[in-house]
C-alpha positions in Angstrom: 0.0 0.0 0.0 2.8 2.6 1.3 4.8 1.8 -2.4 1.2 2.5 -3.9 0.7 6.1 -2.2 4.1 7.3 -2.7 3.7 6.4 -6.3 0.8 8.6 -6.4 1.9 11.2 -4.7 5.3 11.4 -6.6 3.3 11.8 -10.3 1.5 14.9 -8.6 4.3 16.5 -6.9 5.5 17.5 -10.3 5.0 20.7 -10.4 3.2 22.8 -13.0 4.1 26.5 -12.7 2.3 27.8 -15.2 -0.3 29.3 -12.9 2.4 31.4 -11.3 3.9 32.5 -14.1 -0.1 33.4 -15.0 -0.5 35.3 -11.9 2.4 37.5 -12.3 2.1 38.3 -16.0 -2.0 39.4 -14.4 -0.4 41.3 -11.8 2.5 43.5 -14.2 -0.5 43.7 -16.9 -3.2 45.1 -14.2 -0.6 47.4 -12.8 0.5 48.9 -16.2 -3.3 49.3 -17.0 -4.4 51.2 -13.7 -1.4 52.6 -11.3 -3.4 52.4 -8.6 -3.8 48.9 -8.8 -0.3 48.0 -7.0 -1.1 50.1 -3.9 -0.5 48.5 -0.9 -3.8 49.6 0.3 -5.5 48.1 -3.3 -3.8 45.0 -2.7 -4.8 44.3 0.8 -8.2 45.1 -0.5 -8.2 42.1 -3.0 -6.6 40.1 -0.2 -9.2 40.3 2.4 -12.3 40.7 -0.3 -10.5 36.7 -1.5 -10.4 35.4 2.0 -13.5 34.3 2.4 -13.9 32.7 -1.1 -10.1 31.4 -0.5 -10.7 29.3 2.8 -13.6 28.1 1.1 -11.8 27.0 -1.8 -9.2 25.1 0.1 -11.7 22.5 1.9 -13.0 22.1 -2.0 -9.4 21.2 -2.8 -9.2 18.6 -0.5 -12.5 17.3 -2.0 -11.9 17.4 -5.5 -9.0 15.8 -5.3 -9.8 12.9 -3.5 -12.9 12.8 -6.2 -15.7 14.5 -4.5 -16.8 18.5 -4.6 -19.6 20.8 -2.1 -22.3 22.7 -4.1 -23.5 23.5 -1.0 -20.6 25.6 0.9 -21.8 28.8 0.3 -25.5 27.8 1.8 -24.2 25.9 5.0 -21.6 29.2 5.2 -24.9 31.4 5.5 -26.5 28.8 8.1 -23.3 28.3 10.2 -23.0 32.4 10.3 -26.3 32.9 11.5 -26.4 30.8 13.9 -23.3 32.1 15.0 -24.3 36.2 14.9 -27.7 34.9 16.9 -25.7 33.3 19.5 -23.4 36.1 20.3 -26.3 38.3 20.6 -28.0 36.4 23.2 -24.7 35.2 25.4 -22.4 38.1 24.2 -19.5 35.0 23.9 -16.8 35.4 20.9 -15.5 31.9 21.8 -18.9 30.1 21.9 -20.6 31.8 18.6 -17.2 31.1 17.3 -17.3 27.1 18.5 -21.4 27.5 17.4 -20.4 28.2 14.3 -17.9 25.5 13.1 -19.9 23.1 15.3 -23.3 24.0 12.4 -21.1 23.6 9.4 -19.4 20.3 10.2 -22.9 19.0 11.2 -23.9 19.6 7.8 -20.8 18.1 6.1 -21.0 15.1 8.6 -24.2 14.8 6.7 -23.0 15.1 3.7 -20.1 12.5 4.1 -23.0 9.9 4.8 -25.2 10.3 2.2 -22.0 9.8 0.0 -19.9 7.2 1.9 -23.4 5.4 3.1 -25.7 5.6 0.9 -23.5 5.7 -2.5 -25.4 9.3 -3.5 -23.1 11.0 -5.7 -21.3 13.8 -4.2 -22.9 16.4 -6.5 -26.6 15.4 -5.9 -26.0 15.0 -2.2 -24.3 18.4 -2.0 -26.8 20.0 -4.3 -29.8 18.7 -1.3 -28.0 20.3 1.0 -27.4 23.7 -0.4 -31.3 23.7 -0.4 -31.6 22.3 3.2 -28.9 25.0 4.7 -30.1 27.6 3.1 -34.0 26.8 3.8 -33.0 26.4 7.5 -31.4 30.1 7.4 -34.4 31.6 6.3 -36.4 29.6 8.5 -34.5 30.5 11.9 -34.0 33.8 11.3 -38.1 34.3 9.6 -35.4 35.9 6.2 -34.8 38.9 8.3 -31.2 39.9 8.7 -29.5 40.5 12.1 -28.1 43.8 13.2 -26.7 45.1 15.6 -23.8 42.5 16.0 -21.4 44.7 18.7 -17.7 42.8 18.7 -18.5 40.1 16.4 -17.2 42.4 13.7 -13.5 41.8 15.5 -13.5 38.3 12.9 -13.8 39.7 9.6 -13.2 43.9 10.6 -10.1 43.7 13.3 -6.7 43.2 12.7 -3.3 42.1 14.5 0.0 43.5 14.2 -1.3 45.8 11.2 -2.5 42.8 8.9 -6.8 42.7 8.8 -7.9 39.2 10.5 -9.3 37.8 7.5 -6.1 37.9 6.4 -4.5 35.9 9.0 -7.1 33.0 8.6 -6.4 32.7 5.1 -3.0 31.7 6.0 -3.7 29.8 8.4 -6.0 27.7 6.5 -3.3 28.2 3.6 -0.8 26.4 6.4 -2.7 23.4 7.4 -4.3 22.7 4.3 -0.4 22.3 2.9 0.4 20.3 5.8 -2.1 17.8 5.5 -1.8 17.8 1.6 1.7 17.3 1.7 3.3 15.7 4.9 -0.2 13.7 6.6 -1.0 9.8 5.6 -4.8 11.3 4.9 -2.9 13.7 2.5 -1.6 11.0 0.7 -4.6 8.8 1.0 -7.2 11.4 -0.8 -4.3 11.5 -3.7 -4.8 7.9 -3.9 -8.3 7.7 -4.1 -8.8 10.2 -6.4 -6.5 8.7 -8.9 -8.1 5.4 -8.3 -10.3 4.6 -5.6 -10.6 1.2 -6.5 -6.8 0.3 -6.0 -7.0 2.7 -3.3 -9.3 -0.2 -1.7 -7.5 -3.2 -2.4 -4.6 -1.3 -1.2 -6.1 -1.1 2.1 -6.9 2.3 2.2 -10.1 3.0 4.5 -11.9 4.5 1.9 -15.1 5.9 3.3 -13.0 6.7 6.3 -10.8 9.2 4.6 -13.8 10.6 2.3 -15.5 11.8 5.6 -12.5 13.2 7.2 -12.7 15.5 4.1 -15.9 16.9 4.3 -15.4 17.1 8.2 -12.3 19.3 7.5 -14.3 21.0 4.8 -17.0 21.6 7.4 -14.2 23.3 9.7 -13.2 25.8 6.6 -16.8 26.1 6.1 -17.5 27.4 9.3 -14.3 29.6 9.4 -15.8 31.6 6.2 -18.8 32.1 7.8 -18.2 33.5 10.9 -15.7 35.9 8.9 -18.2 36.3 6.3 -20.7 37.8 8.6 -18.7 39.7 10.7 -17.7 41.6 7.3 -20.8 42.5 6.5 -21.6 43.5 9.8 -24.6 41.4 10.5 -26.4 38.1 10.1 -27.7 37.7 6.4 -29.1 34.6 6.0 -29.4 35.3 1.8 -25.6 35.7 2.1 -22.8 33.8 0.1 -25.0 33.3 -2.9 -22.9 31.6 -5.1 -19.6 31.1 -3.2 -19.8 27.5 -3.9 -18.8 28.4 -7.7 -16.3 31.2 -6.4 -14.6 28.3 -4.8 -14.7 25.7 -7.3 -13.3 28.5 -9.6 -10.7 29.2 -7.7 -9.8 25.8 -7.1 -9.8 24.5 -11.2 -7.9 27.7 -12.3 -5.4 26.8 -9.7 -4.7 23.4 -11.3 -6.9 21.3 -9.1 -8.5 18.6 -12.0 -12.3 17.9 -11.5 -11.5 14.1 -12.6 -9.3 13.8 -9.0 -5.7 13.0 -7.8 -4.5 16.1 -8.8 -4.2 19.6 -7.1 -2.2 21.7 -4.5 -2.8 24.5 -1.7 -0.6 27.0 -3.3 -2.1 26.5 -6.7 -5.7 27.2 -5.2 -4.0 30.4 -3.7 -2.6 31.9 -7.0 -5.8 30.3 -8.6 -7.8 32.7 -5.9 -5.9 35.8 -6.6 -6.1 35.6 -9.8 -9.9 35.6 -9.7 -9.2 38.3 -7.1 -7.0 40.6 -9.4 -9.2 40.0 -12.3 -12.2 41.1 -10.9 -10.4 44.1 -9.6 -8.6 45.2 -12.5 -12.1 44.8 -14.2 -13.7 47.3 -11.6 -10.9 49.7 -11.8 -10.9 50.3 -15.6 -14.7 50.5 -15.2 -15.7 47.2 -17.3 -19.5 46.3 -17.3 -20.9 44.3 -14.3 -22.8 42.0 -16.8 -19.5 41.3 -19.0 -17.5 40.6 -15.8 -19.8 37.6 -14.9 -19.6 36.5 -19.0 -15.1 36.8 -17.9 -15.2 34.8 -15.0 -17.6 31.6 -16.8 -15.1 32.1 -19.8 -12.2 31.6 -17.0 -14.3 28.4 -15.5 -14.4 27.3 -19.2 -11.1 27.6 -20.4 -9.4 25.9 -16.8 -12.1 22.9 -17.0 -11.1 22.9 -20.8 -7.4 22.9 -20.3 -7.6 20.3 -18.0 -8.9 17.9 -20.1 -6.2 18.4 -22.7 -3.7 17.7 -19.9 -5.3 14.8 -19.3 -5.7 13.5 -22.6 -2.4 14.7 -23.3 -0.9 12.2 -20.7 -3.0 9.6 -21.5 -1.7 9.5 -24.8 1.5 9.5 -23.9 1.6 7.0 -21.6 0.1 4.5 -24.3 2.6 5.8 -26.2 4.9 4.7 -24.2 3.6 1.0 -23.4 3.4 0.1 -27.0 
C-alpha cells in the first residue's frame, strides 16, 4: 500500500508553474493598465475581499482531489454564520458563537459524508440537497430577516493584529494546514490515492469511506471559518448571504490546477488560482468594465481551466500509451 501512495503522490508533486507564471504576467498587466492597482492599500483590499472565497476554496481542494466536490458551501456558510451572529447576541461569547459556528457547518458536512460514503449518493446530488436544506434552514430561523446590531463580532472579519486585517491571518492559516495535510499527513496521501483510483486505493487497504468523511469534516471546519468571517464583514447576520460562493470556490480551485477528474491539485495552486480571480475582478472594476461582461469573464475563465484540463489529461494519456506500446 505505502509503495502504492508514494507512487501517487510522486506523479502529482510534479510541479506545474504555469499558474504562477499566469498570476504575475495578471499582476505586471493590471498594474501597467491602472497605477493604482499595486497600492498597498488596493492590494490588501483584493486580499481580504479573497479570503472568504479562498478558505472556502481550500476544503473544495481537498474534496476534489480525492474525487468528490460541495455545491453547498456557500449555503451551509450562511446557516453556520447565522447561527453564529444569533448566538453572540444572546450570550455576548466570541468563543462560543465562534465554536457554534464550526460546530453548524461540520454537522452539515457530517451529513453530507453519509449520504456519500453510506448511501453511494453522488457527491454532486448529495451536496446539491443540502445547499437547499442549509439555506432553507437560514431563512427559517431567522423568519429571512437579517440580524443587526452585532457589537464585537465584527473583531472576525473587521479587526486586525499587528497591522494585517484578520481575514487575512485566517487565510493563512487555513493556507498552512491545508499544505500540511496535503503534503506531509498519511490522509494527505490517501485522498491522492483515491482520487487517482479509488478502486486500488481499496484493495490497497486504504479505509476509503473513512478518509472521504474526514474530508468533508475538515471542509466543514473551513466552512465554518468563512462564515463567521463572512458575517462579521458585513456587519450582520444575512441569511441570503454567500450566494454563489460554492462556484467562487470551485473557480478558484480549477484555475489553480486542481483537476475535476481527482488526484490532482495543491494549496498554493488554489492560492494563485484565488488571486487571480481576485485581481481580475479588480482590475475589471478599476478600468470601469460592465458588471454584466464581468460575470460572462469569470464563466469564460471556469471554461477555459475545465477545458485545459482535459487536454492535460488526454495529453498524458496518450503519452503513456505511447509509451507501453
Amino acid at each position: 500500500m505505502k509503495n502504492f501512495i508514494d507512487k501517487l503522490k510522486k506523479l502529482n508533486s510534479k510541479g506545474n508553474y504555469s499558474i504562477y507564471l499566469v498570476l504575475i504576467a495578471l499582476f505586471i498587466v493590471s498594474w501597467m493598465a491602472n497605477e493604482n492597482f499595486a497600492t498597498w492599500g488596493n492590494l490588501s483590499n483584493i486580499s481580504r475581499q479573497i479570503a472568504v472565497g479562498t478558505i472556502l476554496a481550500f476544503g473544495q481542494t481537498i474534496l476534489i482531489i480525492s474525487g468528490m466536490l460541495d455545491l453547498s458551501s456557500g449555503s451551509v456558510l450562511a446557516l453556520a454564520g447565522v447561527l453564529s451572529v444569533s448566538v453572540y447576541t444572546m450570550t455576548q461569547s466570541l468563543a462560543l458563537s465562534f465554536i457554534v459556528g464550526i460546530a453548524v457547518a461540520v454537522f452539515c458536512n457530517i451529513l453530507n459524508g453519509l449520504m456519500v460514503t453510506k448511501f453511494k449518493t453522488p457527491p454532486f446530488i448529495a451536496t446539491l440537497a443540502m445547499m437547499a436544506m442549509a439555506r432553507g434552514a437560514a431563512l427559517m430561523y431567522t423568519k429571512g430577516q437579517n440580524i443587526y446590531q452585532i457589537g464585537d463580532y465584527v473583531v472576525f472579519g473587521q479587526g486586525s493584529w499587528f497591522g494585517i486585517p484578520n481575514p487575512i491571518w485566517f487565510l493563512v492559516i487555513t493556507l498552512a494546514i491545508t499544505w500540511y495535510l496535503l503534503k506531509h499527513t498519511v490522509f494527505g496521501r490517501s485522498i491522492y490515492a483515491i482520487g487517482g483510483n479509488e478502486e486500488a486505493s481499496n484493495a490497497s487497504g486504504i479505509n476509503v469511506n473513512k478518509v472521504k468523511m474526514k474530508a468533508y469534516i475538515i471542509n466543514g471546519i473551513f466552512v465554518g471559518l468563512a462564515g463567521i468571517i463572512f458575517m462579521s464583514r458585513v456587519n450582520g447576520g444575512l441569511p441570503n448571504g454567500a450566494i454563489g460562493f460554492e462556484f467562487k470556490s470551485l473557480t478558484a480551485a480549477v484555475i489553480g490546477g486542481t483537476s475535476f477528474t481527482g488526484g490532482v491539485g495543491t494549496a498554493s495552486g488554489t492560492l494563485a488560482g484565488a488571486f487571480i480571480v481576485g485581481f481580475l475582478d479588480n482590475i475589471m472594476v478599476l478600468i470601469g468594465v460592465d458588471s454584466y461582461l464581468q460575470q460572462i469573464v469569470r464563466g469564460a475563465i471556469i471554461a477555459l481551466a475545465v477545458i485545459y484540463d482535459i487536454s492535460i489529461k488526454t495529453k498524458r494519456k496518450r503519452t503513456k500509451l505511447i509509451k507501453a506500446k
